[in-house]
N, C-alpha and C positions, 0 to 999 in steps of 0.2 A: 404416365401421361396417356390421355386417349390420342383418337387419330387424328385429331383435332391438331393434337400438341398442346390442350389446355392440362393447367395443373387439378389435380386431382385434391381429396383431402381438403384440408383443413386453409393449406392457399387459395383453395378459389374461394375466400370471403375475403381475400383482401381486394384494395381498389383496383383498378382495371390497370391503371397506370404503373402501380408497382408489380403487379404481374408482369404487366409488359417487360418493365428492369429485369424482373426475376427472371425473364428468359433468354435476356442476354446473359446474364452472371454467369459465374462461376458456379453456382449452386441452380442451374437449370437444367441436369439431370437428376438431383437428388430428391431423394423425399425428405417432410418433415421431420426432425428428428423427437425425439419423445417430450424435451422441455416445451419445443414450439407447439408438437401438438395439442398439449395440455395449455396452454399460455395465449395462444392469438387470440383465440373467440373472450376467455374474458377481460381481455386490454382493451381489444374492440369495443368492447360494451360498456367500457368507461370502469367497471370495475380496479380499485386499489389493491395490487396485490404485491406477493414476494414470490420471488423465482430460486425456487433453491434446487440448483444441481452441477455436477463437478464440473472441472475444467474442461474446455471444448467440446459442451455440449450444443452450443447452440444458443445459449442466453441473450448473447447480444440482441441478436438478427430475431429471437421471439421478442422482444422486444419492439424493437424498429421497424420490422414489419408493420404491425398496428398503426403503431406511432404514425409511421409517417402514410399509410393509410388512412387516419384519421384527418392528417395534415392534409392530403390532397383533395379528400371529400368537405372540409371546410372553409378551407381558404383561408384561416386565421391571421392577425396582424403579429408580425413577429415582434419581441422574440414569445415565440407560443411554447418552447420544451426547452428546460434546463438537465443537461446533462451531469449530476456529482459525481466526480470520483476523490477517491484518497491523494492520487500522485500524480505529477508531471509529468513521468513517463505515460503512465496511463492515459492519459489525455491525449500525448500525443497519438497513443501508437491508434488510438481511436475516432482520432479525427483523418488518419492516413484510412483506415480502414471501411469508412462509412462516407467519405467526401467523393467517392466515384458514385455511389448510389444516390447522394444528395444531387452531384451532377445530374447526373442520368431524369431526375425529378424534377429538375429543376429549382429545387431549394438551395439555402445557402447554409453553411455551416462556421462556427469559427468556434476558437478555443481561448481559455481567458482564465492566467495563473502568473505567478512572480515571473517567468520568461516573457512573456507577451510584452511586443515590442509597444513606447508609445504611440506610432504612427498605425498596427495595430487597432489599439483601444480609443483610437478617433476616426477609424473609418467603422468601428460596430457601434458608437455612439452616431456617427451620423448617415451608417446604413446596417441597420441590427442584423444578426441572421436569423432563419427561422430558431436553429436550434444550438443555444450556446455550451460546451461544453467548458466547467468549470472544477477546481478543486473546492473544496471543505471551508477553504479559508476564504477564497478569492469571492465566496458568494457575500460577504459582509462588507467592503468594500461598495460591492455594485447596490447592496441594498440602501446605503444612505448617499450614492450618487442620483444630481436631479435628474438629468436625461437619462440614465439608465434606469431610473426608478419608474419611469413612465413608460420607455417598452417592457418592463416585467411587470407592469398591469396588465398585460395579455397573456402572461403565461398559463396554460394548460395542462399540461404535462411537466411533470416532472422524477428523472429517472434516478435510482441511488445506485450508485455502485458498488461492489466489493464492500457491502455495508457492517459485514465483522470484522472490517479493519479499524475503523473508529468506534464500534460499540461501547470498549470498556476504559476509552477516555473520555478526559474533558473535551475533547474533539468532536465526539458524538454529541454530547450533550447541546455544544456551542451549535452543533448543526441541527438540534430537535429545536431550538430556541429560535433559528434563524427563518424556518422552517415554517413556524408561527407568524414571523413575521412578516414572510413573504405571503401568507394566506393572508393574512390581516390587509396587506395591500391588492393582491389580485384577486381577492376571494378564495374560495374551494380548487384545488386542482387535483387530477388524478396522479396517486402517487404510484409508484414503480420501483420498488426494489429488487437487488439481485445477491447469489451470493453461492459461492462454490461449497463455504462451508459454515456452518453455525448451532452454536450449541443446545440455543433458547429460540427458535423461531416466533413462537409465538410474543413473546415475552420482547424479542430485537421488531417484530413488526408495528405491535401498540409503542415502543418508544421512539417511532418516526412520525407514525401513525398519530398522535394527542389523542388515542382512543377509539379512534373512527376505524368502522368494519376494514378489514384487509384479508383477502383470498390468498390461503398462503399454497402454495402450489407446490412440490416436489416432481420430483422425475428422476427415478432409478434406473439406471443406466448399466450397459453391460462392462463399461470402464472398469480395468482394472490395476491395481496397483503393484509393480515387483520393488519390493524397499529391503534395501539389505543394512548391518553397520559392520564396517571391518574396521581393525585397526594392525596397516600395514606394519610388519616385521624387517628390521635391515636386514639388506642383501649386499653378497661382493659388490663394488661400487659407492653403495651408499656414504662410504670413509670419503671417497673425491668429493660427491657431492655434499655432506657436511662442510669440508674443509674449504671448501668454493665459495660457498655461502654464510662462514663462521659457526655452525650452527652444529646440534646434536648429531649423531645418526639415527637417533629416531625420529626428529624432525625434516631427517633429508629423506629418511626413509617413507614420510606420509606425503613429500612433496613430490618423490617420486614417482610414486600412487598416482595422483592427480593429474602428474601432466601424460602418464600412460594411458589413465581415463581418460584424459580430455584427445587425444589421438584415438583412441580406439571408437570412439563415437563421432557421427557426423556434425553434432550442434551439440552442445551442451552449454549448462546453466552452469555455476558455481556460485554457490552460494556460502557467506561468511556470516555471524552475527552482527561485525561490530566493523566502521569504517577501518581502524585500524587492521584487524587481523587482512581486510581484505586488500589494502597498501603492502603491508607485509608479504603475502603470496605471491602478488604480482612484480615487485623487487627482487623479488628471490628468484622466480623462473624467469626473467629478463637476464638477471647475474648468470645464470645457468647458460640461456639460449636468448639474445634478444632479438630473434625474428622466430619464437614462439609463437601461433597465433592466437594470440588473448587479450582481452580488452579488460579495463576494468568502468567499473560504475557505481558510483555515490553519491549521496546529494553535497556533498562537499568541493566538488567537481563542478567545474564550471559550465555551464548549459551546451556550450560548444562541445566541450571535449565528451559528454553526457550523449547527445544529439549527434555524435560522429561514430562514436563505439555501436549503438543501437545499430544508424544503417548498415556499420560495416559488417554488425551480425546477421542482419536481417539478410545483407548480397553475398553472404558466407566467406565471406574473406578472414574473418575470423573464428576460431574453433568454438571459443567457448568467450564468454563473457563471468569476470568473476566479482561479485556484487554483493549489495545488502538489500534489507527490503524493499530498495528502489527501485528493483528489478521483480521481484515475485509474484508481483498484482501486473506488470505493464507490457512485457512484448510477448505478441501472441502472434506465434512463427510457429509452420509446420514441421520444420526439421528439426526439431530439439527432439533427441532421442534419449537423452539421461540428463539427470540433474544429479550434480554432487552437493552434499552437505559435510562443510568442512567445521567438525565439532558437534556438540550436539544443537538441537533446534531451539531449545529450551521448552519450546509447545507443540502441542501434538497439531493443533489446528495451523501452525506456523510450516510445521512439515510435510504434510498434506497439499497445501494451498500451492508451498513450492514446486514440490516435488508432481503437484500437476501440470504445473509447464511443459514437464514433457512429456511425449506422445499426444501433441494436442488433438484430440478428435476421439469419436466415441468406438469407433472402432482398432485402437490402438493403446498399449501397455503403456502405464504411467512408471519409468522406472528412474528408481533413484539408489543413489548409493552413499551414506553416513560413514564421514572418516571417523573415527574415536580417535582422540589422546591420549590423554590419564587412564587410573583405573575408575575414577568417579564419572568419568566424560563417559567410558564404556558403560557405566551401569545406567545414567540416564537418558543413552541414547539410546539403547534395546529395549528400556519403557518403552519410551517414543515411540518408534518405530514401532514395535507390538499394537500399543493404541492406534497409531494408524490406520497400518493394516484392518483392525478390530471397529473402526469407525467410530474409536473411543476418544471423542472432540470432548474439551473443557467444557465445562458448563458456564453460560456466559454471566459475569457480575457487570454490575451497573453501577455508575456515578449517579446519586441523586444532590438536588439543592446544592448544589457547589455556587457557595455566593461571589467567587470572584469572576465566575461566567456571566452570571446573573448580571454583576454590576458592569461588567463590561456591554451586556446588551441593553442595559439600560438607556446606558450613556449614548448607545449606536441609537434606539427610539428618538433621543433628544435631536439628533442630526436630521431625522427622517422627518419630526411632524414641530420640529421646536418647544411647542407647550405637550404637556402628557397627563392626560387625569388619572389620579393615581390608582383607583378602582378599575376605571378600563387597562392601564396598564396591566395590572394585577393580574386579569381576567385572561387578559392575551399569554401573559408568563405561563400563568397556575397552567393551560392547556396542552402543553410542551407537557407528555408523560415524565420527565424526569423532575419538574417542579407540579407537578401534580399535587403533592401533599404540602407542599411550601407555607407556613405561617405568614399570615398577613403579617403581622409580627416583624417578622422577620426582613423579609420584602421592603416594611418602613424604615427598618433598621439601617438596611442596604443603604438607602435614600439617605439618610441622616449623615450617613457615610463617604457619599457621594459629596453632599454640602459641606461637610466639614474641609475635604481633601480639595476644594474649588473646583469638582467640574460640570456641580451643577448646580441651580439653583431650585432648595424646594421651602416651601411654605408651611413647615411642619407643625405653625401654630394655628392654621388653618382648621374648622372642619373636615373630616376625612374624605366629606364628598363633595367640598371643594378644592383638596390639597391638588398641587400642578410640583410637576418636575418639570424643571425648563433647561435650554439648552446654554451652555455657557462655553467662552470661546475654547477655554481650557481643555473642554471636554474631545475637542480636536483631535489635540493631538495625541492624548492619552488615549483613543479609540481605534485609530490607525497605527499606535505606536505596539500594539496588544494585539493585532486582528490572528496572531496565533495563540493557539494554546499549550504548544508545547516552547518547554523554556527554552529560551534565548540566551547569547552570551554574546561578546562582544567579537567581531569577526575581523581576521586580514585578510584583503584581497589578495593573491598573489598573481603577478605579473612575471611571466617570460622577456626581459628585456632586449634578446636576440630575436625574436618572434613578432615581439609585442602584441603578446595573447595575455589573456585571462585563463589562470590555469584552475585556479580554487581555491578555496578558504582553507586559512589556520584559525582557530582557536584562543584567544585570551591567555589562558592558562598553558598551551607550549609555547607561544611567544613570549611570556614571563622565564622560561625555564630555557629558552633556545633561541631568543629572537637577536641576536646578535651577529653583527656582517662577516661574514666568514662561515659561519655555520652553517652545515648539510644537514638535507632532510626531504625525506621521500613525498609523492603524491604525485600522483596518476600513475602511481608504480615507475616513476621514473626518480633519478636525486638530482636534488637542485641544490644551489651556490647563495646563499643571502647579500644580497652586495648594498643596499640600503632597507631601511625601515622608517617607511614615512607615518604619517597621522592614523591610518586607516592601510597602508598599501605594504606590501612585501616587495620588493624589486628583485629576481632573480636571476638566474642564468645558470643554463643544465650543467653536471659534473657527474663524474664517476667513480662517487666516491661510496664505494658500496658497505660501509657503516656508517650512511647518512642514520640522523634519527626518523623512527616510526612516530608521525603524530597520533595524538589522542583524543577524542572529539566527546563531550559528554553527553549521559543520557540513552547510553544504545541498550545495553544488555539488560531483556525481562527477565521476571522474575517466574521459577518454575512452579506449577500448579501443583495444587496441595498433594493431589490424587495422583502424578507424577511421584512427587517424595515420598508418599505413604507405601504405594508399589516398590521405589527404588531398597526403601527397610527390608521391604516383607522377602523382596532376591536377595538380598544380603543373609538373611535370617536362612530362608529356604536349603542356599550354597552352604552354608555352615551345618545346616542339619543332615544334607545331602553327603558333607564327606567324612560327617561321625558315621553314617550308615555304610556307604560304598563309596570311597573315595576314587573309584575308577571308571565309573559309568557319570559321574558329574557334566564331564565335557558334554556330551551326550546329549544329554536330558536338555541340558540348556539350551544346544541348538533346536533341538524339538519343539522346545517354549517359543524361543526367542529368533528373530531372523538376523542372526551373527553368524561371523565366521572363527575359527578355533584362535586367532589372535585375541579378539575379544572374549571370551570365552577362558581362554588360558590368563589376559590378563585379573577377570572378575575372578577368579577360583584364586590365583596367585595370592592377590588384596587380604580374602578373607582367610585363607590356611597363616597368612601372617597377623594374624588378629594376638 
């Protein structure tokens, strides 16, 4: 700053008013960081860009700057900026982080996804805010709403989040189609992408983008990463703690690991693949110690107990939170000092993304630490963790023409304009980069498909440029009943009847194999009692019965990239050539390679001398 006390750089183009903010914050002695320097002037300028750089660098706030610089200098009729993200946490921890500066501006902010209360979504229908921040999903809903459809005729901006988390589903695609359709209704707006890591920038920008110029922007950063993988060995003790909690000693012995990590660090992440495994850890160190402090978090879990765990991490009452990817994109807290990975990550971009939680900020180490299991679990988590380090991100693939996206937005068009000419239809679809190449063909075919199943009506014996796809009542409920794209299964509520709380959903498929009164079983890492089973509802009550059963939730665990397995061969191969040659320096070498410790290491050599 000069003597003024004006900001120097690249903040003095912002508006006068968010300067002013700026010097009250938190961030009014700092200077720009290298994303915002590169990033404000062409937001300002209305330019469509992508913001690529790692965690706590600074993305948001280059972002919002502009943004709501632009907001103050126009005066726009809200809602004028849609904020996507992937998750509920997200949203949240972003509407907590951005709604003091919105204060401060005098704008208003709100947030709008499956928690959002009704009374909620009738005060933003009948007072909008400037800027709504939304999930993936929740934006199709508001698109064929009538009062919501007419404050996002005003929308101008609009921001994408963490946009390699839906790239290489039907998720993305649902939102490149949606994307279309909200241009179609407010005209052109400036689009705004972000993203800590991604394989295909060019290639993820034109598939938001239907084509249109985007400034893809990077920012290298002095951030750096320490990523280790061990795989703890029993020690004296470990005999108690198996026998405490039924279980191996080499399973007491990685538990042990964990909660010594989670004490040795001030904040820590833990992270699991799979809802189940992460029910499982937290049972087990409860059985152990139950004023351990640890939270757990999955979207299986009910918003409350979801929303209680965050703030209790966020006021550090808890050590470590241990979760699934419902946590890796959303609370962005300065005290996370380590994040564990329990197993491997399965993706190098998956490990990265996490494991930049901690050490948020650019001057501080991103350090993580990978428990192994098996000897297969060791071999493809020192890939991993190699590519890491290596800045060796998957290369991203893409869903194209997926017709049952398709015919679900079609059917959302029918909601929004009633009649649809079937060329202009076309026209709007084909501009969505992932239906770019789509056959007319095709497209009619869709239509044909729609008529036949009643949810719409089309006139397929028409000339083609007078064919109409019209809305039919059917199509209702089949459009709202679908607004996600990942599958669905039938859910039980479960209910605390001592409480009378909402604690979280079972599954279909465990309550066919367990759903019987009398029978235990874990969730929130606590065991509960079944005492009725209604229509839809679980009736519970807590118990201590510590071989409750581990539920099982479908759909969780990806699948490991090619270039993963190819590498994982070529170590196998390598170790086996290595101890026809010198089977004494093997250990060795591998640590050299590979960032392990000699358990993994001794287990990978073990594997292959038994070949």
């Amino acid at each position: 700053m000069d003597a003024d006390g004006e900001r120097k750089g690249i903040f003095a183009k912002l508006h006068p008013e968010v300067m002013r903010v700026l010097k009250k914050s938190e961030l009014k002695d700092k200077e720009p960081t290298p994303i915002q320097e590169v990033s404000i002037e062409p937001i300002l300028d209305g330019k469509n860009t992508m913001l690529i750089s790692e965690t706590g660098t600074g993305k948001t706030m280059a972002v919002m700057f502009p943004i709501f610089s632009r907001i103050m200098e126009t005066q726009p009729k809200p809602i004028v900026a849609l904020y996507v993200t992937p998750l509920k946490a997200l949203n949240r921890d972003l509407l907590d982080r951005l709604m003091w500066w919105a204060n401060e501006l005098g704008l208003e902010l709100g947030v709008r996804h499956g928690d959002t209360t009704q009374h909620e979504r009738n005060m933003q229908r009948e007072f909008p805010p400037h800027m709504l921040i939304v999930t993936l999903e929740t934006l199709q809903p508001l698109l064929t709403a009538k009062t919501m459809r007419e404050k996002l005729k005003n929308v101008k901006y609009v921001i994408l989040d963490e946009v390699h988390e839906a790239i290489e589903s039907k998720r993305g695609i649902q939102l490149s189609l949606a994307l279309e359709r909200l241009r179609k209704l407010c005209g052109d707006f400036q689009l705004i992408m972000l993203s800590a890591t991604v394989g295909s920038p060019d290639k993820v920008a034109a598939f938001f983008a239907g084509g249109r110029d985007v400034q893809i922007i990077r920012a290298e950063t002095a951030k750096q990463f320490d990523i280790s993988v061990i795989s703890p060995e029993p020690k004296p003790g470990d005999d108690e703690i198996a026998h405490a909690v039924y279980t191996t000693e080499e399973t007491a012995a990685r538990l042990r690991a964990i909660m010594e990590l989670i004490k040795s660090a001030r904040s820590s992440l833990t992270f699991t693949n799979t809802r189940e495994f992460a029910e499982i850890l937290v049972s087990r160190i409860r059985n152990l110690d139950k004023h351990f402090p640890v939270g757990i978090h999955h979207s299986s879990l009910s918003k409350t107990v979801r929303i209680e765990t965050e703030k209790k991490f966020k006021a550090e009452e808890i050590k470590s939170i241990i979760a699934t990817s419902s946590l890796q994109l959303g609370i962005d807290i300065g005290s996370i000092d380590l994040v564990i990975q329990y197993m491997s990550p399965r993706r190098v971009s998956q490990l990265t993304q996490r494991i930049g939680r901690a050490g948020h900020g650019m001057d501080r180490i991103s350090r993580g630490i990978v428990i192994a299991t098996d000897e297969d679990d060791c071999f493809e988590a020192s890939v991993i963790a190699r590519r890491a380090l290596a800045g060796e991100l998957e290369p991203t693939r893409f869903h194209t023409n997926a017709l049952d996206v398709l015919a679900h937005q079609i059917v959302g068009m029918t909601l929004e304009d009633w009649k649809l000419n079937v060329k202009e239809t076309y026209a709007t679809l084909t501009r969505a980069w992932p239906y770019s190449t789509l056959p007319m063909q095709d497209f009619l075919s869709v239509a044909r498909q729609l008529k036949i199943l009643g949810l719409v009506f089309y006139n397929e014996e028409a000339p083609i440029d007078e064919r109409m796809i019209e809305k039919k009542k059917r199509g209702f409920e089949y459009y709202f009943s679908q607004l996600s794209t990942i599958p669905t299964t039938k859910n039980y509520r479960v209910f605390n009847t001592l409480e009378q709380t909402f604690v979280g959903t079972l599954d279909e498929e465990f309550m066919a194999l367990h759903g019987e009164p009398g029978t235990t079983f874990v969730v929130k890492g606590e065991p509960w009692r079944i005492l009725e089973v209604e229509e839809d509802r679980v009736l519970v009550e807590p118990t201590s019965d510590i071989e409750a059963a581990i539920p099982g939730w479908d759909g969780e665990l990806m699948p490991v990239d090619y270039g993963v397995a190819q590498e994982v061969g070529s170590l196998r191969g390598r170790i086996a050539d290595m101890l026809e040659k010198d089977g004494r320096s093997v250990k060795d070498e591998l640590r050299k390679l590979y960032p392990i410790d000699d358990g993994v290491a001794e287990k990978m050599i073990k594997i292959i001398r038994q070949r």
